[in-house]
N, C-alpha and C positions, 0 to 999 in steps of 0.2 A: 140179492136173492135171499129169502127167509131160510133158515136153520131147518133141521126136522125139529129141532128141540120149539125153536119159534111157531111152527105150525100145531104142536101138539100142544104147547099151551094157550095156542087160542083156541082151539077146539074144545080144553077143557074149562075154558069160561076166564082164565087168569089175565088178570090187568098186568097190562106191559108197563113199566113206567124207562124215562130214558132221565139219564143222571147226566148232563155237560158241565165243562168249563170253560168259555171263553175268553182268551188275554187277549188284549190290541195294548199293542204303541203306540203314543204317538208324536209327535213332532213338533214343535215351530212356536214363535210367542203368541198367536192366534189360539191356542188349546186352551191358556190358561182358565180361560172361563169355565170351564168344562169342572174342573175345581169345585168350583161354585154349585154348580147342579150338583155333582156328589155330594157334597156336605150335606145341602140343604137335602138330599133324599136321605143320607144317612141321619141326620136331625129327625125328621116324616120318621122313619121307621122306631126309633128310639122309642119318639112320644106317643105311639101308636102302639108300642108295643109288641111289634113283630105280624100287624094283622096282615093276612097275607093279603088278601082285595089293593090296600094302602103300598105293599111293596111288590106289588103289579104294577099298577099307576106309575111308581117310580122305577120301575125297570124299564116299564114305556119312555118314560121321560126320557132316560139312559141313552138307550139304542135310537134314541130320534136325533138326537144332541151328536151321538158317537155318528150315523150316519150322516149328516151333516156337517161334519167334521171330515170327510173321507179321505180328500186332501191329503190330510196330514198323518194317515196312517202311514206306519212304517214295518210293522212286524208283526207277527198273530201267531197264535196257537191253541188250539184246541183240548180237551181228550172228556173222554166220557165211556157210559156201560149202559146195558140194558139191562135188566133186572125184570122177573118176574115175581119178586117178593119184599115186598113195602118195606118192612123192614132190613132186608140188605140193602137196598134202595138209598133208605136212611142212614146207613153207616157208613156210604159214600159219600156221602155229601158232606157229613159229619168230618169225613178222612179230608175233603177238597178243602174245605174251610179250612181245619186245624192249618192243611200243608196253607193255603192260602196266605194266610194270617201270617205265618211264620218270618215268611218271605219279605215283609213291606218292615220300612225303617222304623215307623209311625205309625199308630194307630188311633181314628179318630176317635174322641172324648167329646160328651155334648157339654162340658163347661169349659170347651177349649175356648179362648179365646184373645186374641192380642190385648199384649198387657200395653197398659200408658202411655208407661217410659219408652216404648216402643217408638224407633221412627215409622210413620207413616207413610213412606216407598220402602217397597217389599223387593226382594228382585226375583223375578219372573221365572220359571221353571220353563225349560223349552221342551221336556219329557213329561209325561202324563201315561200312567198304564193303569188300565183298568180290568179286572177280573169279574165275570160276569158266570156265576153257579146257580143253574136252576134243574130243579126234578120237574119231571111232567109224566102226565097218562097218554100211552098211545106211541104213534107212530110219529117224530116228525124228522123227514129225510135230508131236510134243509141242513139240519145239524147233527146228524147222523154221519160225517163225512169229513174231510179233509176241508180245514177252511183256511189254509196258508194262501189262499188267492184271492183278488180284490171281487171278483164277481161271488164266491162264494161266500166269502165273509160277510158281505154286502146281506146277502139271500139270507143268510144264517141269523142274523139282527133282525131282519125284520120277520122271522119266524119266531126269536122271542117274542117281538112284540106282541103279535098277535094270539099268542100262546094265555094272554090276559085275559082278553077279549074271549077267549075260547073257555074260560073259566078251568084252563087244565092245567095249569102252576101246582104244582103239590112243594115246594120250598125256592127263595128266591134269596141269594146271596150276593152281594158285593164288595169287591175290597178296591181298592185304590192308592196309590202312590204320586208325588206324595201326598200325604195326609190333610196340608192343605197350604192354602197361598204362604208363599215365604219361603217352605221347605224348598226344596231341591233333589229334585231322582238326578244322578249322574249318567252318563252312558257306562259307565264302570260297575253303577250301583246296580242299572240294568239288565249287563250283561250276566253278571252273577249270580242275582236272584234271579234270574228268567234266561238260560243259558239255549231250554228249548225254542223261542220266540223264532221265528223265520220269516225274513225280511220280504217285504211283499212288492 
């Protein structure tokens, strides 16, 4: 049920924006791929600059890939705010990022890449977490809510997607762990940085 604060500022004309962050786990040697898709959208966003159209596309990709993946979820968590002021708006996100970032072992570089001398079999990560921070205009209740459950989570992704599609993305962030094929997320390393995660 709306706030009185919520109702009076839509009467007086003010854009709502909603600030989320969604985390998933996930599980098994079948994720790894999933890697793959990060990189290459994290690469897309570099050379592009941050245009946001470009990392819509790849947020799409994301959430088609992660629900497809459903399986092997193992743990989520949410949190977010409502804001009536663009710029507080933007200082959350700014806040979700920094805390984001902080958290992950590694962080990808676009001249990463396997050296030579390297052997060529990697060993497989069977952990895969992905952080998914987006702002948007308006209302949407899908992720407005508690998404520690498989049908909610589920709803909650494919509300991002469509969120592209809707042209109402106002910033779209992702981070991932780990950083890319080879590394290794522990269930130790998991539990630590992502203490909130709750098993699904």
């Amino acid at each position: 049920m709306s706030s009185l604060g919520d109702r009076l500022n839509r009467m007086t004309g003010k854009t709502r924006f909603v600030v989320c962050r969604i985390v998933v786990s996930l599980r098994g040697t079948e994720v790894a791929p999933l890697l793959g898709t990060l990189n290459q959208a994290a690469r897309i966003a570099i050379e592009q600059e941050g245009d946001l159209n470009i990392l819509g596309e790849q947020l799409e990709t994301i959430v088609s890939q992660l629900i497809d993946l459903q399986p092997y979820w193992q743990s989520a968590c949410n949190e977010g705010d409502v804001f009536w002021d663009e710029g507080e708006a933007g200082d959350y996100v700014n806040e979700l990022f920094a805390d984001s970032a902080q958290r992950y072992q590694g962080n990808f570089g676009p001249g990463d890449s396997q050296s030579v001398d390297e052997p060529l079999t990697v060993p497989v990560t069977e952990n895969v977490l992905v952080s998914l921070t987006i702002a948007t205009e308006g209302e949407v209740p899908a992720i407005e809510t508690d998404l520690a459950d498989l049908d909610a989570l589920t709803d909650g992704l494919k509300a991002l997607a469509t969120l592209h599609y809707q042209e109402r993305l106002r910033a779209v962030q992702v981070h991932f762990a780990p950083a890319q094929l080879g590394d290794r997320l522990t269930d130790e390393q998991l539990l630590s940085n992502y203490p909130e995660l709750i098993p699904l």
